[in-house]
C-alpha positions as CSV (number, residue, x, y, z in Angstrom):
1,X,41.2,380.1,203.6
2,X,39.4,381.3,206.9
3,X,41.9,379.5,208.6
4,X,44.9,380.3,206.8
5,X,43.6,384.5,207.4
6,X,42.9,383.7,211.4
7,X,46.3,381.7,211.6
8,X,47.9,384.6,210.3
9,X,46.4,387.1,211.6
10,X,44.4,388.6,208.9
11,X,41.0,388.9,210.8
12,X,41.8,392.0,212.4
13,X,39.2,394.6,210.1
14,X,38.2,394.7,206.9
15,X,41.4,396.2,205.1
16,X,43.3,393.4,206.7
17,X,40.7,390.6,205.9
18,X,41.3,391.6,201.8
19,X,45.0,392.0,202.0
20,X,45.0,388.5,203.7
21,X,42.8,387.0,200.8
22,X,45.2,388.5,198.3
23,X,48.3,387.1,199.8
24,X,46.6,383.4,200.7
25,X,45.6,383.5,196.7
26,X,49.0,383.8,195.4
27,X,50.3,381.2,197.8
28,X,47.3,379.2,196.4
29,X,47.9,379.9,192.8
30,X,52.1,379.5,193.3
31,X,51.6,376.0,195.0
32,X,48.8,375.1,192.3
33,X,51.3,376.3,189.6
34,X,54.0,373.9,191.3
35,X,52.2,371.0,191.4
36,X,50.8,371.1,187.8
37,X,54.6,372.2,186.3
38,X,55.7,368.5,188.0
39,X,52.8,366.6,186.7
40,X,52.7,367.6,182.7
41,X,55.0,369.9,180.5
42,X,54.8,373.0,178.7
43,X,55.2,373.4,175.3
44,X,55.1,377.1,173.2
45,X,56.2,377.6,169.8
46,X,55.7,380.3,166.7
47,X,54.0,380.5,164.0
48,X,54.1,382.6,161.5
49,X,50.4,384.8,160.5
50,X,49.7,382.2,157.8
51,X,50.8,379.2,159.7
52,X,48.3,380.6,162.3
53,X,45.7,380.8,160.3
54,X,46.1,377.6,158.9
55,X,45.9,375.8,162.1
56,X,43.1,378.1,163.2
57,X,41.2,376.7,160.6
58,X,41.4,373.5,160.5
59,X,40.8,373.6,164.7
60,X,37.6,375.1,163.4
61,X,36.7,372.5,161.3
62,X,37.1,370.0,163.8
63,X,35.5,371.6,166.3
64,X,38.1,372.4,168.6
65,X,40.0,374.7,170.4
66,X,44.0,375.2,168.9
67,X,45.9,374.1,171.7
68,X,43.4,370.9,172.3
69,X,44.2,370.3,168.0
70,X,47.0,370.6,167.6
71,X,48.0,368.2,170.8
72,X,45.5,365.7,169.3
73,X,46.7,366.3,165.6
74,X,50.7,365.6,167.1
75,X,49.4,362.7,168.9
76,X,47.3,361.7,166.6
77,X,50.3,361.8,163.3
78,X,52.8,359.9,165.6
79,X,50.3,356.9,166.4
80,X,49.7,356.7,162.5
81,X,46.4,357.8,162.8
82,X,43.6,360.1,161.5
83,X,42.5,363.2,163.3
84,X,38.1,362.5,163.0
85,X,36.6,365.9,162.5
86,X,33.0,365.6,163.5
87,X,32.4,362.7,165.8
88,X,28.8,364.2,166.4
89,X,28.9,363.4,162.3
90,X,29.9,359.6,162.5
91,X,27.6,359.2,165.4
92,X,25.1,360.2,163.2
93,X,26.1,358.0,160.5
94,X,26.3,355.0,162.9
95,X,22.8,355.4,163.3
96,X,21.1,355.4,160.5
97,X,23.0,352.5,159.1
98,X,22.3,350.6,162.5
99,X,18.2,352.2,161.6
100,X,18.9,350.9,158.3
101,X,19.8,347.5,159.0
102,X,16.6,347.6,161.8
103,X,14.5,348.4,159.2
104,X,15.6,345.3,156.6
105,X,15.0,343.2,159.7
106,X,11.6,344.5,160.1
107,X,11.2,343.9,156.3
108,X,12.2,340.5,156.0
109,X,10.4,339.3,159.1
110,X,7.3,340.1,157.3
111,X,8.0,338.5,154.0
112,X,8.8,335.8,155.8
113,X,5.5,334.8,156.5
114,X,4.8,335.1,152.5
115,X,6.8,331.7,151.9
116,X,8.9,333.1,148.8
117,X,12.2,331.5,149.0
118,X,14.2,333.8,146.7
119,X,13.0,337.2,148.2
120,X,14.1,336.3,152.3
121,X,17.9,335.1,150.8
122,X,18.5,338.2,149.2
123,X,17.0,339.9,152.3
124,X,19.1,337.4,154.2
125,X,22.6,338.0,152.3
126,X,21.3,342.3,152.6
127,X,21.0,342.0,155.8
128,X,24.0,340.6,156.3
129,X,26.2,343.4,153.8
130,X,24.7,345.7,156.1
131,X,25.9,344.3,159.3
132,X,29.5,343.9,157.8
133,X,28.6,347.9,156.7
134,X,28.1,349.2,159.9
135,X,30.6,347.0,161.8
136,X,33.4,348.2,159.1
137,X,32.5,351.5,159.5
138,X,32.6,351.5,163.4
139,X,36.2,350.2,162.9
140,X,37.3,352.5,160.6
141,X,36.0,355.5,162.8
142,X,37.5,353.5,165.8
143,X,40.4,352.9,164.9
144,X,41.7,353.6,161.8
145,X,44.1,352.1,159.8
146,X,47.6,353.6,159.5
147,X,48.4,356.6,157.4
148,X,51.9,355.0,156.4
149,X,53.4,351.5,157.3
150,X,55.5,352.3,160.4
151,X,59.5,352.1,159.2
């Protein structure tokens, strides 16, 4: 900016110096402007008070601001797929099946070394639902399956 002022001749006195600030930031803020109209596109529509308020609401509940939900939520229903609300919340839930299968692990490994057969398969074949649990879920957060069969 210094150099834009003293390549102008802004540098003069103090009166000068602001006026020259003002002027460089429009010419700042009209190339920035330019530059981001060419890269992406602006959208604006209306809703009604109710319609508002609907939208408001559900950006709410998924922890969001409105313009960022409903971009995701348009994205989101022409890709055939769910909006997640929480993902703090599935993270969570992850977790403490991943802390829950740890914790079978830890469980079986010690009844191991008590030699009953019976007891470490059906810790075996738990262990195993539990895996299939927690990978199933990870999909199904991941990557959801389609809300309708594309036509």
């Amino acid at each position: 900016m210094w150099h834009w002022l003293k390549e102008n001749g802004f540098t003069e006195n103090e009166t000068k110096i602001e006026e020259g600030k003002k002027l460089w930031q429009k010419k700042y803020h009209r190339e920035y402007q330019k530059k981001r109209r060419a890269e992406k596109r602006l959208i604006s529509f209306y809703l009604t008070p109710s319609e508002y308020q609907q939208v408001e609401q559900a950006a709410k509940a998924h922890k969001r601001r409105i313009s960022t939900f409903i971009k995701e939520a348009c994205l989101a229903y022409m890709d055939q797929r769910f909006l997640i609300p929480d993902e703090t919340l599935i993270t969570e839930i992850r977790e403490e099946i991943s802390l829950i299968g740890y914790d079978i692990k830890r469980i079986q490994s010690e009844l191991s070394k008590m030699e009953e057969p019976n007891l470490k398969e059906s810790l075996e074949m738990l262990t195993d639902r539990i895996s299939y649990l927690e990978s199933f879920v990870k999909k199904q957060f991941e990557n959801p399956p389609l809300i309708a069969s594309p036509q």
